[in-house]
C-alpha positions as CSV (number, residue, x, y, z in Angstrom):
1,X,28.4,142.7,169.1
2,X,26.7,146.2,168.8
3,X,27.7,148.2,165.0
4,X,29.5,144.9,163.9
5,X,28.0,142.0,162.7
6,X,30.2,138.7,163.1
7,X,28.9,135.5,161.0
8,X,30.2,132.4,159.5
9,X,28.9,130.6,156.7
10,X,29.9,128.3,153.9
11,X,33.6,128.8,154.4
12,X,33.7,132.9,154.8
13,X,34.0,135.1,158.1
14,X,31.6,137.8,157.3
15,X,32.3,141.2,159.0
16,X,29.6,143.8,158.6
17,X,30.2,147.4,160.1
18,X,27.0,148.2,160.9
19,X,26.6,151.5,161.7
20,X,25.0,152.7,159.2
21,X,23.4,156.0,160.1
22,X,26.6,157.3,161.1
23,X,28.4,155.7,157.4
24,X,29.8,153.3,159.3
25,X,32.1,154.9,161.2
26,X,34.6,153.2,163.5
27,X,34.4,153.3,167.5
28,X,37.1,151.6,168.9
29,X,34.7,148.3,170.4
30,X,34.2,147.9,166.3
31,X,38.1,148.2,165.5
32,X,38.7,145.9,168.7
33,X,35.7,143.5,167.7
34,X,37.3,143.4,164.3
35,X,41.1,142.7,165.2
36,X,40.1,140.2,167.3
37,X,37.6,138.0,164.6
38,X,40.4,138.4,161.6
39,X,43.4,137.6,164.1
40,X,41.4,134.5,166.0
41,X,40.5,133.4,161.8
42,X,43.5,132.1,162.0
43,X,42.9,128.8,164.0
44,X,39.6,128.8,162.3
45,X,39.9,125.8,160.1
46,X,36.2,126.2,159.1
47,X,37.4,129.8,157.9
48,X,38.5,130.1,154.3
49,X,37.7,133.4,153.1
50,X,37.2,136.9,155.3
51,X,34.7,139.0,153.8
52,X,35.0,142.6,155.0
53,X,32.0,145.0,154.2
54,X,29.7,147.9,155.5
55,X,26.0,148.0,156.0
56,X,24.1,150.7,153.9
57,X,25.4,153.6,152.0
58,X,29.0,153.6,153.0
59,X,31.6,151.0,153.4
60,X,33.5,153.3,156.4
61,X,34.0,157.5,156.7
62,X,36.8,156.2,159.1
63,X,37.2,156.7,162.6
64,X,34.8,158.8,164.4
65,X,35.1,161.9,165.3
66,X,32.0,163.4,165.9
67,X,31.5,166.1,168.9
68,X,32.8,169.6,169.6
69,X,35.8,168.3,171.6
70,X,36.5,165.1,169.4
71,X,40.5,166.2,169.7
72,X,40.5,165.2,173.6
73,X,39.6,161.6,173.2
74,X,42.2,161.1,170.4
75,X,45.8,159.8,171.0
76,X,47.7,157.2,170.3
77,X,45.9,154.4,171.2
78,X,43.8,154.9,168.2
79,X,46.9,154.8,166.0
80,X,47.9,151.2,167.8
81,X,43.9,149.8,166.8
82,X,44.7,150.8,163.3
83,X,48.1,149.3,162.8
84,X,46.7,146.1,165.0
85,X,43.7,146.0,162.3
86,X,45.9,146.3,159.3
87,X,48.3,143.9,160.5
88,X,46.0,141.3,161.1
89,X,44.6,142.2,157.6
90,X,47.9,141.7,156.2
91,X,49.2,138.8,157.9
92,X,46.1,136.8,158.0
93,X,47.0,133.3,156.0
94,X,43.8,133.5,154.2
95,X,42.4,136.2,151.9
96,X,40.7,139.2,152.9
97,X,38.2,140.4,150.4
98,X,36.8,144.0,151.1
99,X,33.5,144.7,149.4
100,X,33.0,148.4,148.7
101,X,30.0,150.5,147.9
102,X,29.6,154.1,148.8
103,X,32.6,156.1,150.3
104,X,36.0,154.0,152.5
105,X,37.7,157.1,154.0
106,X,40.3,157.5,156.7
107,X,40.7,154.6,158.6
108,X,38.5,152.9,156.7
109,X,40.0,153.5,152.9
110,X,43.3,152.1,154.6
111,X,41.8,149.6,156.2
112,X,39.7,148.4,152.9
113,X,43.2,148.9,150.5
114,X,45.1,146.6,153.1
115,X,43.2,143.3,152.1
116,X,44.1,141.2,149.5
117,X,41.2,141.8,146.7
118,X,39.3,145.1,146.6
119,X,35.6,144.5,145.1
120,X,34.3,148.3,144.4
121,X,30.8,148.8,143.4
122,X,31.0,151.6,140.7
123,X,29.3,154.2,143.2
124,X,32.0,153.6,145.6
125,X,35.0,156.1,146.4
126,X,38.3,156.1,148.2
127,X,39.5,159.2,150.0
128,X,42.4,159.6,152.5
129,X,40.6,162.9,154.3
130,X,43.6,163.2,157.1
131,X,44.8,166.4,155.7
132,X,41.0,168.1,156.5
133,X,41.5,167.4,159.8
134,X,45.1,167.8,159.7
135,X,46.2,164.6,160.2
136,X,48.5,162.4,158.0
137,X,47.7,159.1,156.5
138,X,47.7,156.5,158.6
139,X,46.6,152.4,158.7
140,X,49.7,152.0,156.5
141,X,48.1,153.8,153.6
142,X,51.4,155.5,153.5
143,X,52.8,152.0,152.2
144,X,49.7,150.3,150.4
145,X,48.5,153.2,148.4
146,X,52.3,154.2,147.3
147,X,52.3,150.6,146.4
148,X,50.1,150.7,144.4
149,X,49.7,153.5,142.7
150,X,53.3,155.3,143.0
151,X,54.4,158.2,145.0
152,X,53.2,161.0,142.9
153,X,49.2,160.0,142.4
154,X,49.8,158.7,146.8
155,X,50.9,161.9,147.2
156,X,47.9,163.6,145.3
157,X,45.7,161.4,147.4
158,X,47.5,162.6,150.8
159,X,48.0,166.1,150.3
160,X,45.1,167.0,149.1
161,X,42.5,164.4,150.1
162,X,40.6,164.4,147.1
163,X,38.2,161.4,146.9
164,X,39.2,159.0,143.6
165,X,36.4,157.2,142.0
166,X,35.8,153.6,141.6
167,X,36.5,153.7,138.3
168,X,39.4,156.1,139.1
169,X,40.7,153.8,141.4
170,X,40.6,150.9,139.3
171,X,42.1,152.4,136.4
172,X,45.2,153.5,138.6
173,X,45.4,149.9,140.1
174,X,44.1,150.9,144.0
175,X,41.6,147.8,143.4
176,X,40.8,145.0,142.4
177,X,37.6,144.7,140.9
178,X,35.3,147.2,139.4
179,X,31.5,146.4,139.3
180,X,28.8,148.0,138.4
181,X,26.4,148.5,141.5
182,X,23.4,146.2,140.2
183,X,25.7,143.0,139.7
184,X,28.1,144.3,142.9
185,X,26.3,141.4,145.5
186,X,26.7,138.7,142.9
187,X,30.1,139.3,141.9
188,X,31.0,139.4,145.1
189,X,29.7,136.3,145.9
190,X,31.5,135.0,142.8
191,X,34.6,136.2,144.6
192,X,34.3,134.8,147.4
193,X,33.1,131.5,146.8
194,X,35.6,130.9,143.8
195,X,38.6,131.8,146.8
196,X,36.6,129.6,149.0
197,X,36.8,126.8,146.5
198,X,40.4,127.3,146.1
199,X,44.0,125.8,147.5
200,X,44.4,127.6,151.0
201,X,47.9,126.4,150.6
202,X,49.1,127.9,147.5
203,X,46.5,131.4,148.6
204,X,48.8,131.7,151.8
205,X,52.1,130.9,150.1
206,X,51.1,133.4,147.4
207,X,50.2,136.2,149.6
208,X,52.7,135.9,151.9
209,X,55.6,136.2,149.0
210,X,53.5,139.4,147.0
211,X,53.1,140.8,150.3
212,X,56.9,140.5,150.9
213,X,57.4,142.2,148.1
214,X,55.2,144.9,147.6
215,X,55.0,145.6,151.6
216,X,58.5,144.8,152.8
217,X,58.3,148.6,154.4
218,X,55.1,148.0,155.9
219,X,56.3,147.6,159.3
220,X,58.3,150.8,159.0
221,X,55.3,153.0,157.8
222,X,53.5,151.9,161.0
223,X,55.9,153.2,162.8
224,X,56.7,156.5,160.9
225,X,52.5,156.9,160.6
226,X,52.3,156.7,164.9
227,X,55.5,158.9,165.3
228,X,53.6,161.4,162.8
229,X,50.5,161.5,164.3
230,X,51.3,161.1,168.0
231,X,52.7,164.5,167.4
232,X,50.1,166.0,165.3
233,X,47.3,164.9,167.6
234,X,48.6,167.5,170.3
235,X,48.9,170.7,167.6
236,X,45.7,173.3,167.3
237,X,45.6,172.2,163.8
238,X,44.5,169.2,164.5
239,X,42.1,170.6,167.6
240,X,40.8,173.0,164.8
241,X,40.3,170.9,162.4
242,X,38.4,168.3,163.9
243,X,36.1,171.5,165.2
244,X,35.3,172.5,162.0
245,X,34.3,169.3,160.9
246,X,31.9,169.1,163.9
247,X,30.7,172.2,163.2
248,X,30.4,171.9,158.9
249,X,33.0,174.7,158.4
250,X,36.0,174.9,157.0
251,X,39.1,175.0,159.2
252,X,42.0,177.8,159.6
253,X,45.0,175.9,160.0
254,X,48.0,178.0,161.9
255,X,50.9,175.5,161.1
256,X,51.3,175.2,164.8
């Protein structure tokens, strides 16, 4: 499949964005190429592990929305690939490992912090740049980041989409693993092939019960996320904002 690269070896589903030119950035065949390979891992028995990772300097800038009139092709069918990519994330019964080195924003940081073990290269960063564009979180960041780092520091993220470093991220619990980039390939091979040697009973038992804990209002921050920005995608702010990220300025938001 063009931009995504779909392989199985040894146990693990490998899923390369590979876009890399462009960071990695998301067209809806890759979100629909990726929903479909994590959701058919179920009946997979050869699958174990799903690896999730981006070619290049970037993990994933998010969705993309390059071009002058990017505003016009949004609505809410992109909100319903995002909530059908983190739910397959989530309710996969196998682990989801996301390997991260360079920047995971929009889409792409919430789609990253939904899997189940977060391996960051110490270069890496996590940024939720909604508010730029004027947008909202969305890809139930609005859940997983509160989860697990507590409203006021989710908030911080949200509201003022300030990127957090690896090591920032670690240190507030966002991820899993922090590694510096010269040993970040090896350790996450380590990762992965330590889950792929391990009970795929007990790893779906176990992740079904933390996510039932931790997520239990996942469901309902989908929701609230495609109310929020099935309205926001029709208000200038929004038009102007993804403008002025087309055009490298900085956008005058009118509240309206």
């Amino acid at each position: 499949m063009p931009d995504l690269h779909v392989d199985v070896t040894e146990g693990v589903l490998r899923l390369t964005l590979d876009r890399p030119e462009q960071l990695n950035a998301l067209t809806d065949v890759m979100t629909d190429g990726l929903c479909a390979a994590i959701e058919g891992a179920t009946d997979r028995s050869e699958v174990r592990v799903v690896l999730l990772s981006g070619r290049g300097d970037a993990f994933c800038v998010g969705a993309d929305i390059a071009g002058a009139e990017a505003h016009a092709r949004f609505d809410v069918t992109a909100l319903d690939r995002a909530n059908r990519l983190v739910r397959a994330i989530v309710g996969l019964d196998k682990p989801v490992v996301a390997a991260v080195q360079g920047v995971a924003a929009g889409v792409g940081c919430s789609a990253a912090l939904a899997c189940d073990l977060v391996v960051a290269a110490e270069s890496a960063s996590f940024l939720l740049a909604f508010a730029r564009i004027g947008l909202m979180p969305d890809g139930g960041a609005t859940a997983t980041v509160a989860a697990a780092i507590g409203r006021p520091r989710a908030l911080r993220m949200a509201l003022l989409a300030e990127p957090l470093s690896a090591r920032e991220a670690y240190a507030a619990g966002l991820v899993s693993h922090l590694v510096p980039d010269d040993a970040f390939a090896t350790e996450v091979e380590s990762v992965v092939s330590r889950l792929v040697a391990g009970p795929p009973l007990a790893y779906a038992a176990a992740k079904r019960a933390v996510n039932d804990a931790a997520l239990a209002q996942l469901e309902q921050a989908l929701d609230r996320e495609r109310t929020g920005q099935a309205i926001l995608l029709n208000t200038h702010d929004v038009a102007e904002g993804m403008r002025a990220f087309s055009e490298k300025r900085r956008p005058e938001f009118r509240g309206e």
